[in-house]
TORLUM-962811 format. One record per residue: residue in one letter; y, z, x of N, C-alpha, C, O, CB in turn. Coordinates in steps of 0.001 Angstrom, whole numbers, plus 500000, padded with zeros to 6 digits. Glycine has a CB too. Layout:
TORLUM-962811
AYZXYZXYZXYZXYZX
...
end
This chain:
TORLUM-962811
X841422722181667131841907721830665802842871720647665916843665720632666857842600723049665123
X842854719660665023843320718513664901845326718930664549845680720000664053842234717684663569
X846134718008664881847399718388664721847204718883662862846112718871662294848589716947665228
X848308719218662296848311719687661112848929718356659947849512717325660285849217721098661240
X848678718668658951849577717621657895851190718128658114851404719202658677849037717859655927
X852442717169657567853586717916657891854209717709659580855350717350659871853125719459657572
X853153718035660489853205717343661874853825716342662084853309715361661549852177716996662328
X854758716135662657855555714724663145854337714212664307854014714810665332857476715085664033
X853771712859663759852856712148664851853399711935666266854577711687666524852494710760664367
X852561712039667012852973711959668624852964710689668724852024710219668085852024712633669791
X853699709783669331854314708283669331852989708189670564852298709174670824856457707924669856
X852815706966671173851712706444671961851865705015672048851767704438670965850373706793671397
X852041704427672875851186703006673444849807702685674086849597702978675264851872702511674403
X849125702248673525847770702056673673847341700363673987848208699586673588847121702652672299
X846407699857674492846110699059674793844890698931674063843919699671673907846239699016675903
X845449696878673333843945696648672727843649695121673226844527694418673727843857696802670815
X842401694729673040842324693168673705841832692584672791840882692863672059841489692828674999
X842904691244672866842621690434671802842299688797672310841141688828672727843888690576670804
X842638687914672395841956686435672291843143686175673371842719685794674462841873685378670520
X844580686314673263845666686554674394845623687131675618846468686975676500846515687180674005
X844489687902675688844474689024676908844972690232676262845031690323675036845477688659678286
X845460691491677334845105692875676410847331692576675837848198691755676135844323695140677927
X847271693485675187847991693601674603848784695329673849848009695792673012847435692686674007
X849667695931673977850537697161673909850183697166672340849922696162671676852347697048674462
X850221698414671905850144698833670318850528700081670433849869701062670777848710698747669504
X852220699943669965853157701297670021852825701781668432853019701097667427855139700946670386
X852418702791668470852691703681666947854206703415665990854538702932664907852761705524667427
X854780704026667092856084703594665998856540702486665601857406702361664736857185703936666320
X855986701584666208856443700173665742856303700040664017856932699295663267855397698946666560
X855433700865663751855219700980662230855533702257661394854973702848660470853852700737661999
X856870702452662245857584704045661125858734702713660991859178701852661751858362706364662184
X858875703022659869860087702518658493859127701334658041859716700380657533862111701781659074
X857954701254658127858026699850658350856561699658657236856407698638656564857921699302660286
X855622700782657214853970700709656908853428701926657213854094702470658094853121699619657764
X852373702664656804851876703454656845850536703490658179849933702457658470851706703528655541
X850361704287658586849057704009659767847755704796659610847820706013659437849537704441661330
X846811704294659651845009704900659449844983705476661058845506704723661879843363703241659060
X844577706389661418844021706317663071842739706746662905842390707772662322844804707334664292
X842037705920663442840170706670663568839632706743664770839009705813665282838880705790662834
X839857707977665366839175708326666529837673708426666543837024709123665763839663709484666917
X837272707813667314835688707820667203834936707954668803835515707340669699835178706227666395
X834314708338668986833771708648670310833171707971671158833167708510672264833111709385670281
X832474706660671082831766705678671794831215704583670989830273704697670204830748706272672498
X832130703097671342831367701864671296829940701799671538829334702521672329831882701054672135
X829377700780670723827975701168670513826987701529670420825893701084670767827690701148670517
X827561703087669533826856704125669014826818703862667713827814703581667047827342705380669292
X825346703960667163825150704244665419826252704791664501826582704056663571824039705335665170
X826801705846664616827420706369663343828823705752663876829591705563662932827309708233662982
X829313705422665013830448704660665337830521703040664768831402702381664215830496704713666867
X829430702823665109829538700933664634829289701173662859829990700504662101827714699549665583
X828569701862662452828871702338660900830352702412660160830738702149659021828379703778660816
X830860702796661113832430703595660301833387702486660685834419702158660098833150705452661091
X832774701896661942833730700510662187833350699494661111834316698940660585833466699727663781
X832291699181660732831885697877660382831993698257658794832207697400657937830312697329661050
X831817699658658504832078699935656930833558699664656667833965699152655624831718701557656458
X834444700096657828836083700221657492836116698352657748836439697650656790837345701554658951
X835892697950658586835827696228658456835617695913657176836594695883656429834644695451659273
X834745695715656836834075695493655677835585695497654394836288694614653903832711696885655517
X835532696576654309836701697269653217838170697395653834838979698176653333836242698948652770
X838414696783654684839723696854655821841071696303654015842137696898653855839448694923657919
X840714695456653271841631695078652472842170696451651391843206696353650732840983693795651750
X841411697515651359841340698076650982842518699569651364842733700581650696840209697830651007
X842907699261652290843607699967652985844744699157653087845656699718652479843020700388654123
X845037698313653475846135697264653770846752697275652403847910697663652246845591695681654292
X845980696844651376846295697054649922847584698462650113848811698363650105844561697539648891
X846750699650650268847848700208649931849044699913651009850125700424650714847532701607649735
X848998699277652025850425699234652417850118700415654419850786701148655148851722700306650582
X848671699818654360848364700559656124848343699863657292847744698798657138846980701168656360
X848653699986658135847762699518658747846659700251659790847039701383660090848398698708659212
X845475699893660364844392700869660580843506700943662160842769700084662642843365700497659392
X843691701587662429843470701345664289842353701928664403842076702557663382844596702088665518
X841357702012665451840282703110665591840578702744667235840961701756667863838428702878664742
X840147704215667561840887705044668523839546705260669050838594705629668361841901706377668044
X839495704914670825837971705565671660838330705707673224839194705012673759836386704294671550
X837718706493673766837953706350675235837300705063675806837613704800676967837386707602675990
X836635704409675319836288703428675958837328702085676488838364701780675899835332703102675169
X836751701317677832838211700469677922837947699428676929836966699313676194838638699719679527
X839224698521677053839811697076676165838231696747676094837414696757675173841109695592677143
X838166696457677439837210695429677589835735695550676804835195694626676196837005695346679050
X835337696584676924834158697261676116833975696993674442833127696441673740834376698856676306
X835210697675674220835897697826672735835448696341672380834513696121671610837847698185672638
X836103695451672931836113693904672795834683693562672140834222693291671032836329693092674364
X834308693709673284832444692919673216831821693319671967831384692641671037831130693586674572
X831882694633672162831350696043670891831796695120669666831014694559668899832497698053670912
X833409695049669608833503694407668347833136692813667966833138692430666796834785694614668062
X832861692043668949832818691022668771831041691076668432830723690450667421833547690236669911
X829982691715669137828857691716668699828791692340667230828374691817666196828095692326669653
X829214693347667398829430694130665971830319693629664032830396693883662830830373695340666677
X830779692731665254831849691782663923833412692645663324834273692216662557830612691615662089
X833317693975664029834296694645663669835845693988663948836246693686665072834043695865664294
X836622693831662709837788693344662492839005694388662900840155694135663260837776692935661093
X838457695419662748839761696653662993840622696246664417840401695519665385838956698531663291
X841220696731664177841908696455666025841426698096666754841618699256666390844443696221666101
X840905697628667632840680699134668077841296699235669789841318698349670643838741699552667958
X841718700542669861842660701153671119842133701430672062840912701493671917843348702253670984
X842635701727673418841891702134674425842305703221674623843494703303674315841836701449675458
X841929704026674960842495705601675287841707706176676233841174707276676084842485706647674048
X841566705221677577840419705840678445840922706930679379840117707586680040839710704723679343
X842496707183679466843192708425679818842992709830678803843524710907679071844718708001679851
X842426709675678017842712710449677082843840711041676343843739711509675209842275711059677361
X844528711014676789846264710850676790846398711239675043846739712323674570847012708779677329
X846051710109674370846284710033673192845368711086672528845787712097671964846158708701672779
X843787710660672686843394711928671768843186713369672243842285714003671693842160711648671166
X844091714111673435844500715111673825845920715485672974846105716641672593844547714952675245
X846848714475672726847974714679671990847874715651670495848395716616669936848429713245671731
X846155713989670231846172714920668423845008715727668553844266715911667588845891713789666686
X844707716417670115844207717836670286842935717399669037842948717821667881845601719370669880
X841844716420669650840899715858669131840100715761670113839914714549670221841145714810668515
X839498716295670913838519716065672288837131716820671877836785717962671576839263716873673907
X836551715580672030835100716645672110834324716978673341833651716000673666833945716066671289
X834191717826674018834187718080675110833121717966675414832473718551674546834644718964675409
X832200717396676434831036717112676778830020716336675949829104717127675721830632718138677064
X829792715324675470829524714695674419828188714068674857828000713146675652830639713789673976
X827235714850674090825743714492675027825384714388676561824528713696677112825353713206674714
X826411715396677153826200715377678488827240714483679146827570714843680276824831714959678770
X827789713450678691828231712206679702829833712562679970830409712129680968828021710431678879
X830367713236679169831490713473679186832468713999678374831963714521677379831717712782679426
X833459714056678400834704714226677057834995713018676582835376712056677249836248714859677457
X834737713078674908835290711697674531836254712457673545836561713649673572834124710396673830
X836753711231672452837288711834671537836254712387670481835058712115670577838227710996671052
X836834713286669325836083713232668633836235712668667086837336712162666872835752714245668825
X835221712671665857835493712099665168836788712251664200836656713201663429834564712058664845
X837713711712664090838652712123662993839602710901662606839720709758663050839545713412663475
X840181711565661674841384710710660800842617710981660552842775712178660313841140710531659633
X843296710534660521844688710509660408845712709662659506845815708561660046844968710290661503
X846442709718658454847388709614658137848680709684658246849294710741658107847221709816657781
X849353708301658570850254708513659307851479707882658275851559706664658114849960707907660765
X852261708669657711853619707992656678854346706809657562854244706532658757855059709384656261
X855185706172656410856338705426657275857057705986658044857833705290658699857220704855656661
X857045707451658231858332708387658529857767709395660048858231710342660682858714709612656812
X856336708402660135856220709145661257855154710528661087854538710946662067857708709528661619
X855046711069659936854883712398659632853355712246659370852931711098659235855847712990658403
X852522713250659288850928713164659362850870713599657725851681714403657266849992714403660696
X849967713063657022850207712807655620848839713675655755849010714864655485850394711093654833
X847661713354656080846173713674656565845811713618657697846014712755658551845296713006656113
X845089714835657742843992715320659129842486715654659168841937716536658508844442716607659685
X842091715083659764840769715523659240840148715259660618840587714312661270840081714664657835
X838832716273661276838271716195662770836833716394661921836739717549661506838864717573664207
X836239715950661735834528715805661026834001717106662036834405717229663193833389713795661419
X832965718107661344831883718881662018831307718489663221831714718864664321830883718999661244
X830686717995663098829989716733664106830731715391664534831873715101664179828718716133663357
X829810714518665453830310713265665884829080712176664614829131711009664226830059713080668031
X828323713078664404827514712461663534828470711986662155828619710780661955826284713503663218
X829007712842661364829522713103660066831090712473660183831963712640661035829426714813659693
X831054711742659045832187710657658893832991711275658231832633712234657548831923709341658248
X834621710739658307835741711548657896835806710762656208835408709618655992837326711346659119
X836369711645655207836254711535654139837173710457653667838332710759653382836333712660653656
X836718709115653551837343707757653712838141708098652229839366708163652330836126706187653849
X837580708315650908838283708680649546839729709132649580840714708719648968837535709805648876
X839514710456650801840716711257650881841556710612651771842528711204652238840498712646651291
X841316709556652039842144708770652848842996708199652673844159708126653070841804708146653287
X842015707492651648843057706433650887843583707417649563844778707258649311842111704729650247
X843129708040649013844441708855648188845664709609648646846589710088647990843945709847647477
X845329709580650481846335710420650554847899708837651306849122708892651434845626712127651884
X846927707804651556847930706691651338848391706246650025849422705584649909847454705589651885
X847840706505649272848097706275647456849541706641647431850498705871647346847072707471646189
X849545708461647555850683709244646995851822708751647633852930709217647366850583710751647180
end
């Protein structure tokens, strides 16, 4: 089960690669400051993964609007992530979490994932200025996408 709403978010530095070389992305850097999306997703260039990336690309203003900002979260490394997004066109900034570290924190692992391994699994997160988990959500499947609506209403309030 995914941490709870109410939950004080587990702080994290993660690594993402950008045009600079890789680069640190502390969570808290954005308590007092902006609200945070996290989308854990299970593997770079997979179907329902490059979907939820390239749909949240797509509509990325849409979120920012309210005042987010929006990460997607995979065990895969920088380097992977990179390519994935650069073939894929995905704008999100996305994390590395090939320790698992992070999506063991928000107790999001899907354990054996078509055989190859533990990745994360699919979910969402809402994260206040204050640190605090606003929304949680871990999808049924790795197939089935987290309820983007309730996402952004729950950045609305």
């Amino acid at each position: 089960m995914p941490l709870v709403v109410g939950a004080k978010a587990p702080d994290f530095t993660l690594k993402t690669k950008t045009a600079d070389g890789l680069k640190d992305v502390r969570l808290s850097d954005n308590f007092g400051k902006k609200q945070t999306v996290l989308l854990f997703f299970p593997l770079a260039y997979t179907g329902t993964c490059t979907q939820e990336m390239c749909d949240i690309s797509n509509g990325l203003s849409g979120y920012t609007g309210l005042g987010a900002e929006v990460y997607g979260i995979s065990v895969d490394s920088p380097f992977a992530q990179e390519a994935w997004a650069k073939s894929s066109k995905i704008t999100v900034p996305l994390l590395s979490d090939l320790n698992k570290t992070v999506t063991k924190a928000y107790d999001v692992v899907f354990p054996n994932l078509a055989g190859v391994g533990d990745t994360s699994a699919r979910a969402a997160f809402v994260i206040g200025r204050d640190g605090v988990i606003k929304y949680a959500e871990q999808t049924p499947t790795p197939k089935d996408l987290p309820n983007f609506n309730a996402v952004k209403a729950a950045l609305a309030k």
